[in-house]
C-alpha positions in Angstrom: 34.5 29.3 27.2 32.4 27.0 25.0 29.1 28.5 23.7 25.5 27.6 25.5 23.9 24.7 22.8 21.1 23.8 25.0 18.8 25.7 27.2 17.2 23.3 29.6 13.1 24.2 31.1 12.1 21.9 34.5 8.6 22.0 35.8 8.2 19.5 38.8 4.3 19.7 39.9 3.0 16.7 42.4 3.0 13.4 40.2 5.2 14.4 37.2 8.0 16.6 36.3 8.4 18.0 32.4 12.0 18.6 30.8 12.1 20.6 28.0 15.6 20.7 25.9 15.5 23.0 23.4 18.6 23.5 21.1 20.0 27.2 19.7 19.3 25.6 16.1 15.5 25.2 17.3 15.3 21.7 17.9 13.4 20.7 21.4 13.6 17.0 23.2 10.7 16.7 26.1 10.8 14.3 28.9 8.1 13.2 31.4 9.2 11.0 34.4 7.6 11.1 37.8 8.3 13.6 40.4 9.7 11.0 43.2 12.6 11.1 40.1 11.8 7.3 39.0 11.2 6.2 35.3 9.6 2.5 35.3 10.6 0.3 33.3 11.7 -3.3 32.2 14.9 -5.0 32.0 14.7 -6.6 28.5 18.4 -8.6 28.1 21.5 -8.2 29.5 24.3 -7.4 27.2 27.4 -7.7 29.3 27.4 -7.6 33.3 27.7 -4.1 32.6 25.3 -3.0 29.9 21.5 -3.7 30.1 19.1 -3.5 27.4 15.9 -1.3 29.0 12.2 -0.7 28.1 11.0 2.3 29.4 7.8 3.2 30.4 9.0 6.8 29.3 11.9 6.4 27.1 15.5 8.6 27.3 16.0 9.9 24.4 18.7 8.7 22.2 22.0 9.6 24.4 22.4 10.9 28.2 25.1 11.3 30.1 25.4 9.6 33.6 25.4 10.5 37.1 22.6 8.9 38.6 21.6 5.3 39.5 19.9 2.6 38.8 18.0 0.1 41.1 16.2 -3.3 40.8 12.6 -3.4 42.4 12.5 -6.1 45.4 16.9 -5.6 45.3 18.7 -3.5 48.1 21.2 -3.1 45.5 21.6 0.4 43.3 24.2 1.1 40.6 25.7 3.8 39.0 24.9 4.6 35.7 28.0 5.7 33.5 26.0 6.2 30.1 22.5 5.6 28.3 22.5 5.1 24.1 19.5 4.0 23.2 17.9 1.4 25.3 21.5 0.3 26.2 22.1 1.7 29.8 26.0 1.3 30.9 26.3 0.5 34.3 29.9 1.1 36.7 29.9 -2.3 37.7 28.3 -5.4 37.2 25.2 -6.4 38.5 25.7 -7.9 41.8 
């Protein structure tokens, strides 16, 4: 069994919900998103059909894994999100 690295904190209160990574070597990565489990933001370029280029209104920090989705505002449309580096989010398949 692999050793704990990261001990994650959630508070959810009525507009926003706090994340609070904090690594066994100290080191702590904080997140703020709203509590309907959105984060605004813009579309900047797309890369490939597949990657996006993102400006966040709260910004992921550097590298997350995937499992959630992605939706255009005005678009019935959501996609799967495979990875985010960066501001480069990695979608399953191409926008539609």
């Amino acid at each position: 069994m692999n050793a704990v690295e990261w001990f994650i904190s959630i508070d959810t209160g009525g507009t926003f919900t706090d994340g609070l990574g904090t690594h066994v070597s100290g080191h702590q990565k904080r997140v703020k998103v709203l509590s309907s489990s959105r984060i605004r933001g813009q579309v900047t370029r797309a890369i490939t059909a597949q990657t996006l280029s993102l400006n966040l209104a709260c910004p992921l920090q550097t590298l997350w894994p995937g499992g959630f989705r992605f939706a255009l505002l005005g678009h019935n449309n959501s996609y799967e999100i495979l990875n985010v580096k960066d501001d480069q989010w990695t979608l399953a398949e191409p926008l539609a």
